[in-house]
PyMOL Python script that loads the backbone (N, CA, C, O; Angstrom):
from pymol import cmd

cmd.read_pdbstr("""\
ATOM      1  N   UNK A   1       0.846  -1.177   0.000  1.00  0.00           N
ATOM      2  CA  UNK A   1       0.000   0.000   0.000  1.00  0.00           C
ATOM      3  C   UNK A   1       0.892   1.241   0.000  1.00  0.00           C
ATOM      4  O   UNK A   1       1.761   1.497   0.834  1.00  0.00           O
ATOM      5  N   UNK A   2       0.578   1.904  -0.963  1.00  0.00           N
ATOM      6  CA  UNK A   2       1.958   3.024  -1.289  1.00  0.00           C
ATOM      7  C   UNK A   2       0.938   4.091  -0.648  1.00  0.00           C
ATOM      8  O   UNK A   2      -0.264   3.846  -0.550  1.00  0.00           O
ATOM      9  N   UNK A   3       1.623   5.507  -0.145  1.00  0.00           N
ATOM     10  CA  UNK A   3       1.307   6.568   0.757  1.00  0.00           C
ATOM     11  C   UNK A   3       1.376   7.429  -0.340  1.00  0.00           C
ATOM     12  O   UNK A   3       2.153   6.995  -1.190  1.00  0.00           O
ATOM     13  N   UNK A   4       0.723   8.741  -0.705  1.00  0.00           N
ATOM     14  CA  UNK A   4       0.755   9.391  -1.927  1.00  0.00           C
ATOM     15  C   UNK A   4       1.013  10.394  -1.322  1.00  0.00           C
ATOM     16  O   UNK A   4       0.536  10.497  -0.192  1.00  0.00           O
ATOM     17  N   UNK A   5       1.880  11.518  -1.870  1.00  0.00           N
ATOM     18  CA  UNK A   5       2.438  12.687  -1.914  1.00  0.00           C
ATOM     19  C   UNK A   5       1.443  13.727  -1.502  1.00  0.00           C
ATOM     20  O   UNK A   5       1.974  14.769  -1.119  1.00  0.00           O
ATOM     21  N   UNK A   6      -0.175  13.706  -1.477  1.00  0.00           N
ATOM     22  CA  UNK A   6      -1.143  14.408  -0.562  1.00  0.00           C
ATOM     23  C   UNK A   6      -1.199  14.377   0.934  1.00  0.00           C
ATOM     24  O   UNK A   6      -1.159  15.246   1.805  1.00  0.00           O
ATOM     25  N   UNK A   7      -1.344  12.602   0.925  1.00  0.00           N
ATOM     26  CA  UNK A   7      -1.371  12.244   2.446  1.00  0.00           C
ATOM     27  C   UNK A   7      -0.026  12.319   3.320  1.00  0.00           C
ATOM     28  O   UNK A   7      -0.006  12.196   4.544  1.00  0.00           O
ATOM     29  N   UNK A   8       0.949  12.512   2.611  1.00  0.00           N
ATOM     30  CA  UNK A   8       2.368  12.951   3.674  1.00  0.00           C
ATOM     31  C   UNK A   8       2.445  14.584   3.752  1.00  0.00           C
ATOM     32  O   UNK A   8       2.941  15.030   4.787  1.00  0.00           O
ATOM     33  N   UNK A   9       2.131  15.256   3.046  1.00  0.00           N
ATOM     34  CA  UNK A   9       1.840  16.731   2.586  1.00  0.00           C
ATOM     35  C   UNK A   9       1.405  17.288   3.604  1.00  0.00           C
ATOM     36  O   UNK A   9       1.935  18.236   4.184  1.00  0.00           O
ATOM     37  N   UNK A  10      -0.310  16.339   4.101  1.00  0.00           N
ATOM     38  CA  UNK A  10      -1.132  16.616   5.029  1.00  0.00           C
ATOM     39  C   UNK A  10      -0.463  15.966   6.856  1.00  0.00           C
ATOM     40  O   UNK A  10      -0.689  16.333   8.009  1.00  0.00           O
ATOM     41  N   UNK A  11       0.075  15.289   6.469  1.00  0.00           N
ATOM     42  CA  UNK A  11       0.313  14.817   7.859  1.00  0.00           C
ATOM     43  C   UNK A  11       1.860  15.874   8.389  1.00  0.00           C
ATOM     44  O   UNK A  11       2.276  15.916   9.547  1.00  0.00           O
ATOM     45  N   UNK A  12       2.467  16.615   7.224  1.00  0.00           N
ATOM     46  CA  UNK A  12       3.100  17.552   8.139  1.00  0.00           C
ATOM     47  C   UNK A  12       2.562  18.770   7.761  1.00  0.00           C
ATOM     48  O   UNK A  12       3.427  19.642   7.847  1.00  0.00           O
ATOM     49  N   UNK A  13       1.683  19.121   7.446  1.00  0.00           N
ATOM     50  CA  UNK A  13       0.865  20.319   7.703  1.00  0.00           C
ATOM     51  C   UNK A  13       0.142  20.239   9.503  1.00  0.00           C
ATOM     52  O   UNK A  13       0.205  21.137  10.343  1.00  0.00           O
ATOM     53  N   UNK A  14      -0.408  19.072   9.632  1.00  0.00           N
ATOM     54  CA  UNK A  14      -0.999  18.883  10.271  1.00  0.00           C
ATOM     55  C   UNK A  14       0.015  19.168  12.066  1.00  0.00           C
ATOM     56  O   UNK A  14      -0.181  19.769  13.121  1.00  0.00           O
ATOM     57  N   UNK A  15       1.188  18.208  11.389  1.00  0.00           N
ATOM     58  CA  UNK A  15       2.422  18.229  12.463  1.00  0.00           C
ATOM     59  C   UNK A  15       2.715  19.635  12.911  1.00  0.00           C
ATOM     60  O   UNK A  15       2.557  19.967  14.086  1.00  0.00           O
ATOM     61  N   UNK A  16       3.304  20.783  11.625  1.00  0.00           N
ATOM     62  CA  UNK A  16       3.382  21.771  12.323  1.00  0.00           C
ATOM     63  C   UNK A  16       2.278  22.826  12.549  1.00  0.00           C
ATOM     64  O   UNK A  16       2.566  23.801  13.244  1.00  0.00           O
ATOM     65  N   UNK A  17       1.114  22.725  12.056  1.00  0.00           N
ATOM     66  CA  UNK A  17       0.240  23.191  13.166  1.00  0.00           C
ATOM     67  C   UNK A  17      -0.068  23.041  14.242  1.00  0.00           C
ATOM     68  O   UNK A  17      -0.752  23.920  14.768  1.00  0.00           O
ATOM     69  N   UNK A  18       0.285  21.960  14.936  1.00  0.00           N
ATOM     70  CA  UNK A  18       0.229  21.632  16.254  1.00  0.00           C
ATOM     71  C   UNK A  18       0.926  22.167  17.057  1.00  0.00           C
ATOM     72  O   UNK A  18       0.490  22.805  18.015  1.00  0.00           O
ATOM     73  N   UNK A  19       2.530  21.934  16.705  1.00  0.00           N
ATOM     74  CA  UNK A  19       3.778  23.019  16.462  1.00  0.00           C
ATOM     75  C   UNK A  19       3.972  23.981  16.967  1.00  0.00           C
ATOM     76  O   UNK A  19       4.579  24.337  17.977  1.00  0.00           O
ATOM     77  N   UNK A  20       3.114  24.684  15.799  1.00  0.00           N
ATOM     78  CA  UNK A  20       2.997  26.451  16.104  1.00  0.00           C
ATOM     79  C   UNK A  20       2.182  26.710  17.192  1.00  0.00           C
ATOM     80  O   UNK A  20       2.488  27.645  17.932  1.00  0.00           O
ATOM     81  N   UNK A  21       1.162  26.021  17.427  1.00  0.00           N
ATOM     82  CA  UNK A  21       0.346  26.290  19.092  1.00  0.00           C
ATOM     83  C   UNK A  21       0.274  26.177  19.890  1.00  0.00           C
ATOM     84  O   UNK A  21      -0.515  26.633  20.717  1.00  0.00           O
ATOM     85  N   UNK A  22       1.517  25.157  19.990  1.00  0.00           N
ATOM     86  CA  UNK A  22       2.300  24.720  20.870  1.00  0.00           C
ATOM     87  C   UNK A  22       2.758  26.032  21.576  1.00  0.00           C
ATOM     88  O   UNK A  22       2.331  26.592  22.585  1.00  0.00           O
ATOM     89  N   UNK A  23       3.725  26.324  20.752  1.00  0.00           N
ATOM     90  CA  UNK A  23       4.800  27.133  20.741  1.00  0.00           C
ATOM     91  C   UNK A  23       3.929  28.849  21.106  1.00  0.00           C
ATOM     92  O   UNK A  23       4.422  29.585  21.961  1.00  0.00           O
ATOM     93  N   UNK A  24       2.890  29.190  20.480  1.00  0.00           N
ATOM     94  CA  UNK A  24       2.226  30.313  20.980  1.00  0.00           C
ATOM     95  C   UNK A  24       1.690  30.072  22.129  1.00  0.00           C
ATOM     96  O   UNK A  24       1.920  30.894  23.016  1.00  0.00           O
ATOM     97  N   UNK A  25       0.860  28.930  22.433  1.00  0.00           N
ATOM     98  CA  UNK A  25       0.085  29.095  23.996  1.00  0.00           C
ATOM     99  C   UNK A  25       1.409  29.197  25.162  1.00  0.00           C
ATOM    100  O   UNK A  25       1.235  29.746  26.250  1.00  0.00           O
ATOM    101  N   UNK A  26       3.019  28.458  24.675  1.00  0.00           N
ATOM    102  CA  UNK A  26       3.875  28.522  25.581  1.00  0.00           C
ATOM    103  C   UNK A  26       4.338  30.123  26.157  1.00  0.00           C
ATOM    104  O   UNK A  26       4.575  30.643  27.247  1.00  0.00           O
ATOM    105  N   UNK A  27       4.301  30.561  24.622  1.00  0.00           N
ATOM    106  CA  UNK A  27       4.788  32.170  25.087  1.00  0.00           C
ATOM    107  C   UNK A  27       3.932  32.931  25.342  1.00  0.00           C
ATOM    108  O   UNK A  27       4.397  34.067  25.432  1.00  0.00           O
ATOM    109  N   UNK A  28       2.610  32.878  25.556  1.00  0.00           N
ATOM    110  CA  UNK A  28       1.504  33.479  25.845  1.00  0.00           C
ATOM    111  C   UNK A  28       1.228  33.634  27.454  1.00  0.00           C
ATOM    112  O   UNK A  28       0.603  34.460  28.120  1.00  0.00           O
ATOM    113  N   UNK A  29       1.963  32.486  27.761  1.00  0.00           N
ATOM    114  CA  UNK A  29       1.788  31.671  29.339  1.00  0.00           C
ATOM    115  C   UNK A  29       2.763  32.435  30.120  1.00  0.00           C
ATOM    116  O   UNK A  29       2.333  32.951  31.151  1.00  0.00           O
ATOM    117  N   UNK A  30       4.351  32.651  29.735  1.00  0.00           N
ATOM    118  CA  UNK A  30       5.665  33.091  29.944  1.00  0.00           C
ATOM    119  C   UNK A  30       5.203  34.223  29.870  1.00  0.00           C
ATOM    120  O   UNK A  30       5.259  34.766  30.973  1.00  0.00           O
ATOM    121  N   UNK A  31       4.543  35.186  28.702  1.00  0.00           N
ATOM    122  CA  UNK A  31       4.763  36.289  28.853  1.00  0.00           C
ATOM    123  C   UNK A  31       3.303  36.977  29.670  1.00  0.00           C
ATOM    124  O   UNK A  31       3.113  38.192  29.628  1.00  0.00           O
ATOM    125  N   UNK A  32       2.675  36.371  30.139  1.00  0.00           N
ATOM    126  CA  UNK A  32       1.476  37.088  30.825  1.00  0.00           C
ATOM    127  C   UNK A  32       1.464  36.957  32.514  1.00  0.00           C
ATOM    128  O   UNK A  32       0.693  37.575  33.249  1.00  0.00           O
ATOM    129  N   UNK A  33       2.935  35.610  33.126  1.00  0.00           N
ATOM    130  CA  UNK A  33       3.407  35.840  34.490  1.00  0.00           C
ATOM    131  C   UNK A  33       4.366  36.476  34.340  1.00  0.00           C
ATOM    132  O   UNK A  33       4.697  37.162  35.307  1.00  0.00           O
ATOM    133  N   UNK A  34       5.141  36.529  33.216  1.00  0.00           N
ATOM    134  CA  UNK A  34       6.743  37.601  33.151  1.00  0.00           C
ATOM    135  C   UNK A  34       7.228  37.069  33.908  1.00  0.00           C
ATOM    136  O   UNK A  34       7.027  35.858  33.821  1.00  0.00           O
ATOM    137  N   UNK A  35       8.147  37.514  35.110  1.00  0.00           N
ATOM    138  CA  UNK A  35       9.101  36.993  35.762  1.00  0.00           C
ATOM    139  C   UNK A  35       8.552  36.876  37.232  1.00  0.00           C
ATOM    140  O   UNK A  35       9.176  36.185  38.037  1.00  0.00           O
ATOM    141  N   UNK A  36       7.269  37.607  37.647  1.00  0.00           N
ATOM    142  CA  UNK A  36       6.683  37.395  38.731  1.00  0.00           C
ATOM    143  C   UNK A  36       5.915  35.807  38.994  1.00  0.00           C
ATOM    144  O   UNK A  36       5.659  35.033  38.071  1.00  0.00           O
ATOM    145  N   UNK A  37       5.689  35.596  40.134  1.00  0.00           N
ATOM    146  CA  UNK A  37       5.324  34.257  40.472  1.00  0.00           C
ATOM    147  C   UNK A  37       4.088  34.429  41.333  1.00  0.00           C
ATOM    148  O   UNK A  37       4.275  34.871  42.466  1.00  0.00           O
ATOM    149  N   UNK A  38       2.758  34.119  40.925  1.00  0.00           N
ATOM    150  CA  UNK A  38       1.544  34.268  41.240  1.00  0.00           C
ATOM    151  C   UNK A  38       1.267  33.631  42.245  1.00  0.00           C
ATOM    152  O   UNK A  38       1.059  32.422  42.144  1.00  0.00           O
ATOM    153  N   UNK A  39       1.194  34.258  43.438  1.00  0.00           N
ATOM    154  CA  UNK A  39       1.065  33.551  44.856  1.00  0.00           C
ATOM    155  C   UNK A  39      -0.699  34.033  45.392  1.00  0.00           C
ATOM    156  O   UNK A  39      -1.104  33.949  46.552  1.00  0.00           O
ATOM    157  N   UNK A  40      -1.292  34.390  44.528  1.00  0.00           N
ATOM    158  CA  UNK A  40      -2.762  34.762  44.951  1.00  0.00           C
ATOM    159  C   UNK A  40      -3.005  35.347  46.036  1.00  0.00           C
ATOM    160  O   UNK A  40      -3.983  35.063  46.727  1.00  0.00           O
ATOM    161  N   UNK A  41      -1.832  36.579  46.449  1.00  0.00           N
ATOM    162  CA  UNK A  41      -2.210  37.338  47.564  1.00  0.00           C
ATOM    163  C   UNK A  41      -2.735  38.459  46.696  1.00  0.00           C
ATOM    164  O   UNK A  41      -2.454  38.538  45.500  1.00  0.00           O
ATOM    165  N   UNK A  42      -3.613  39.447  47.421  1.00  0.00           N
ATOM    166  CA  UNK A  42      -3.825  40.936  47.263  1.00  0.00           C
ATOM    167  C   UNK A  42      -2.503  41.887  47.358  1.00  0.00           C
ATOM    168  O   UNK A  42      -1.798  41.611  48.329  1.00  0.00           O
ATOM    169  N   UNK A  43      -2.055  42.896  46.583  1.00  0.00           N
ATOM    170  CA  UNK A  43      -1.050  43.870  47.188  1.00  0.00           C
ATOM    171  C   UNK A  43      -1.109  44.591  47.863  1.00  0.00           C
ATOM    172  O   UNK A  43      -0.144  45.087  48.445  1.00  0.00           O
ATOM    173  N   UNK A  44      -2.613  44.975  48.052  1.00  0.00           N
ATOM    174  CA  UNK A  44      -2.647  45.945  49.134  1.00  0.00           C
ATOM    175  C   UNK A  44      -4.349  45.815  49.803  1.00  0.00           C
ATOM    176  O   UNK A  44      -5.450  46.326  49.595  1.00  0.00           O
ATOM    177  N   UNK A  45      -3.825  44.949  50.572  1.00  0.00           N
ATOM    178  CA  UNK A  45      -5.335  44.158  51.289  1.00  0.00           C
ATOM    179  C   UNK A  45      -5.991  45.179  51.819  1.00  0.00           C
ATOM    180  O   UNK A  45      -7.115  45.385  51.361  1.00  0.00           O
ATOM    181  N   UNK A  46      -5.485  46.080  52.903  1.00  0.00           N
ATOM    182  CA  UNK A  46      -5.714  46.952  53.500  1.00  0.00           C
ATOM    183  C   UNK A  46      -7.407  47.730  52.476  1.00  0.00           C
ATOM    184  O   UNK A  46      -8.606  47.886  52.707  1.00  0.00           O
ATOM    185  N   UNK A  47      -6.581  47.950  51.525  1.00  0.00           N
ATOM    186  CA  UNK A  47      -7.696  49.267  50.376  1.00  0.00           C
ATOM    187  C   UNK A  47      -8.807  48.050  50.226  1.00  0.00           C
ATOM    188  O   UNK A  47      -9.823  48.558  49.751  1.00  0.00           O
ATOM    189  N   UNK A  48      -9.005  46.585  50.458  1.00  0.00           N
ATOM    190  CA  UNK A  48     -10.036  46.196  50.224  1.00  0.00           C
ATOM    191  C   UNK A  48     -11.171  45.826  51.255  1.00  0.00           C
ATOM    192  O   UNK A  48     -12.122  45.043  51.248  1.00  0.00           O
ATOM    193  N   UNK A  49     -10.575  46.864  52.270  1.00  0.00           N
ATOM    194  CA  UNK A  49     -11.800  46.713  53.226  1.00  0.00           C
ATOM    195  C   UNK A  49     -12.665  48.067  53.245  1.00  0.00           C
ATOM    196  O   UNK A  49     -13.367  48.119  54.254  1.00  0.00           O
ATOM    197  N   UNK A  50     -12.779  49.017  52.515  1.00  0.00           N
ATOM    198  CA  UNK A  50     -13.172  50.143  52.237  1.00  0.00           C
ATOM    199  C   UNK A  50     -13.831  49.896  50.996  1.00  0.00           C
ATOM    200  O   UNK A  50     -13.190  48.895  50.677  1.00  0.00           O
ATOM    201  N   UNK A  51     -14.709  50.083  49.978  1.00  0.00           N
ATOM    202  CA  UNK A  51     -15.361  50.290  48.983  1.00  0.00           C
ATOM    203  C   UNK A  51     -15.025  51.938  48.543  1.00  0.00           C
ATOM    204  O   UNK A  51     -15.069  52.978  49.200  1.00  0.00           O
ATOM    205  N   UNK A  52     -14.651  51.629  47.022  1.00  0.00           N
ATOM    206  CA  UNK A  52     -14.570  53.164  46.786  1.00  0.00           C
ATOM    207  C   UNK A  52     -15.898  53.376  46.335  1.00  0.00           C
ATOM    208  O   UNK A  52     -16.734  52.501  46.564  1.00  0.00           O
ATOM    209  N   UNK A  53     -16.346  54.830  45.482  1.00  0.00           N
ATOM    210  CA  UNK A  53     -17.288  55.228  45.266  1.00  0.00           C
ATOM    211  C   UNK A  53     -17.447  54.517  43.756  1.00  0.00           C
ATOM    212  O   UNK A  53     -18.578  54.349  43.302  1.00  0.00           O
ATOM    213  N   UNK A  54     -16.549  54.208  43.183  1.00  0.00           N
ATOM    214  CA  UNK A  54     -16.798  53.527  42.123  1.00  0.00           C
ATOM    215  C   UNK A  54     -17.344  52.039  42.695  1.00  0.00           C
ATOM    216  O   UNK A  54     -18.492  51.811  42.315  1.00  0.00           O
ATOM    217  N   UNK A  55     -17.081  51.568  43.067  1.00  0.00           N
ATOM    218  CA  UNK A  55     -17.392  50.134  43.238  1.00  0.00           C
ATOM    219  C   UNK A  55     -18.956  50.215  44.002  1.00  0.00           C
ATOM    220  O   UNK A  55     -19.849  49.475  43.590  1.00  0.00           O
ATOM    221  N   UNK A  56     -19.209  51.191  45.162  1.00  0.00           N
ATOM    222  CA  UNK A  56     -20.424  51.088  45.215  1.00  0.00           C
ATOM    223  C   UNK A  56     -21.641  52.016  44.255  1.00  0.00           C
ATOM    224  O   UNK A  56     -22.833  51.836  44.503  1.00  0.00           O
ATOM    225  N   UNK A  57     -21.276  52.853  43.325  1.00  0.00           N
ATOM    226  CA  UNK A  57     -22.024  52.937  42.202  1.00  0.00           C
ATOM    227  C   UNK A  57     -22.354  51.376  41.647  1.00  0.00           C
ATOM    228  O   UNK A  57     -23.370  50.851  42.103  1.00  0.00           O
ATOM    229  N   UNK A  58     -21.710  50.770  40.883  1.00  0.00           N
ATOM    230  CA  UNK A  58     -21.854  49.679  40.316  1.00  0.00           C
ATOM    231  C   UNK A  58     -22.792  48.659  40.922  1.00  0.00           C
ATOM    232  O   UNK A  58     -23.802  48.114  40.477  1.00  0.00           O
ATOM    233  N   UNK A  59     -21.925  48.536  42.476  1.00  0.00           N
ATOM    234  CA  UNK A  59     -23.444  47.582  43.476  1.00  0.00           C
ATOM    235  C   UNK A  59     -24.501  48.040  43.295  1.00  0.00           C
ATOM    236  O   UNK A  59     -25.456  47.385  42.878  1.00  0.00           O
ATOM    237  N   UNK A  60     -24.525  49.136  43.549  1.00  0.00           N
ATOM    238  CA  UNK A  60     -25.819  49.701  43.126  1.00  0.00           C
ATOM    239  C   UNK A  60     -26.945  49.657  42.218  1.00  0.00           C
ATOM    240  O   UNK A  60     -28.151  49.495  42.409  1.00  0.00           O
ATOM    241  N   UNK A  61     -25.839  49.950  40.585  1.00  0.00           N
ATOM    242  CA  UNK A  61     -27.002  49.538  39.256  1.00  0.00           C
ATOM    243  C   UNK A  61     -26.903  48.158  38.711  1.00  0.00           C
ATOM    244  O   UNK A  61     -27.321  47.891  37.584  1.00  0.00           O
ATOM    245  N   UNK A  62     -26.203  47.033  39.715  1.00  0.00           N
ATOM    246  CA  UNK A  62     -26.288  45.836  39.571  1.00  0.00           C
ATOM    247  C   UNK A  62     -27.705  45.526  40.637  1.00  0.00           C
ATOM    248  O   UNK A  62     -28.396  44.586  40.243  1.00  0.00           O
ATOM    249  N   UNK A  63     -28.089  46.078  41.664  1.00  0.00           N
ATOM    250  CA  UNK A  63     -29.180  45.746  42.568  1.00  0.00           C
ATOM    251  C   UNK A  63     -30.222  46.184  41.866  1.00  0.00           C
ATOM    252  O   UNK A  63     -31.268  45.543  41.764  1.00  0.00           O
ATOM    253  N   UNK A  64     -30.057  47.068  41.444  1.00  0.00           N
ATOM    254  CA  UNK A  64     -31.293  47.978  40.688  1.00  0.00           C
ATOM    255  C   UNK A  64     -31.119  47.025  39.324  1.00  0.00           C
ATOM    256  O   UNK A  64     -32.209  47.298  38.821  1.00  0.00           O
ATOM    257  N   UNK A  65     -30.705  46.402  38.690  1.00  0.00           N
ATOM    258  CA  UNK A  65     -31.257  46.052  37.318  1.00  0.00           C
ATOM    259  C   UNK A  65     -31.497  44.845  38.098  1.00  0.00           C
ATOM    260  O   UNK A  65     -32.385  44.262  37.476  1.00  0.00           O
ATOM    261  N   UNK A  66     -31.150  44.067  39.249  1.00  0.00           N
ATOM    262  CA  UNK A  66     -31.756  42.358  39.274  1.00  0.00           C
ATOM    263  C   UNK A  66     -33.637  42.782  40.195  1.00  0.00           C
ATOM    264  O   UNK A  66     -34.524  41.935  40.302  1.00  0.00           O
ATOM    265  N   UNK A  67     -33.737  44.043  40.629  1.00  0.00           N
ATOM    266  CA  UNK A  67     -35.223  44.678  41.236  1.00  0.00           C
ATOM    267  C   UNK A  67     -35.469  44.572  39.480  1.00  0.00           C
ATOM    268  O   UNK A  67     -35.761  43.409  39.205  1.00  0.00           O
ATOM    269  N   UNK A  68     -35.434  45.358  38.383  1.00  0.00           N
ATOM    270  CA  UNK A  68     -35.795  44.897  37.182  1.00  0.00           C
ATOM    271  C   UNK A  68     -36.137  43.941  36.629  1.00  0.00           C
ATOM    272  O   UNK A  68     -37.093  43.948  35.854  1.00  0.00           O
ATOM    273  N   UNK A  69     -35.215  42.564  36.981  1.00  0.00           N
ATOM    274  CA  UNK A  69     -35.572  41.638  36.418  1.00  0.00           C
ATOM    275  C   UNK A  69     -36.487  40.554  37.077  1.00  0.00           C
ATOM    276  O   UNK A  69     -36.749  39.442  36.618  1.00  0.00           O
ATOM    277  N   UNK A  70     -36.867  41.043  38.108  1.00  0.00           N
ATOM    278  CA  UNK A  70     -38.076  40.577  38.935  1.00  0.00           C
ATOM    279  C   UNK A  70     -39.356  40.485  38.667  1.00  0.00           C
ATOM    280  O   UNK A  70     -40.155  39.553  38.756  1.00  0.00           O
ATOM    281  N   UNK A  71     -39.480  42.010  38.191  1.00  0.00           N
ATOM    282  CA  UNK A  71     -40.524  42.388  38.128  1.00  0.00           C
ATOM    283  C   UNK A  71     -41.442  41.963  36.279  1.00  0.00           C
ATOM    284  O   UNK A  71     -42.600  42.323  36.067  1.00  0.00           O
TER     285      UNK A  71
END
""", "prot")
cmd.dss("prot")
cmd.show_as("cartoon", "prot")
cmd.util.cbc("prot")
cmd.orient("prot")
């Protein structure tokens, strides 16, 4: 059973597409921790026991549109 010059064509098309996405999701990964190491603390815990005025606007027209969707 001979292999024809399409079906080897396709099987390294196929190879380095895999390849290449490999290779992008790797540097995508590297470059979005950079050199820092994600330890899931806050930087500045302190500011999150206060609400600014932005954040309670928002609570706000998030309470007010789910009274909307009640009704």
């Amino acid at each position: 059973m001979a292999i024809g010059p399409e079906s080897i064509l396709s099987a390294i098309l196929v190879l380095t597409s895999a390849l290449l996405i490999w290779v992008i999701l790797r540097f995508r990964q590297r470059r979005s921790f950079g050199n820092q190491s994600y330890d899931g603390k806050a930087r500045e815990p302190a500011n999150l026991l206060e609400p600014d005025d932005a954040a309670l606007e928002q609570m706000s027209r998030l309470l007010d549109w789910d009274t909307e969707q009640e009704e």
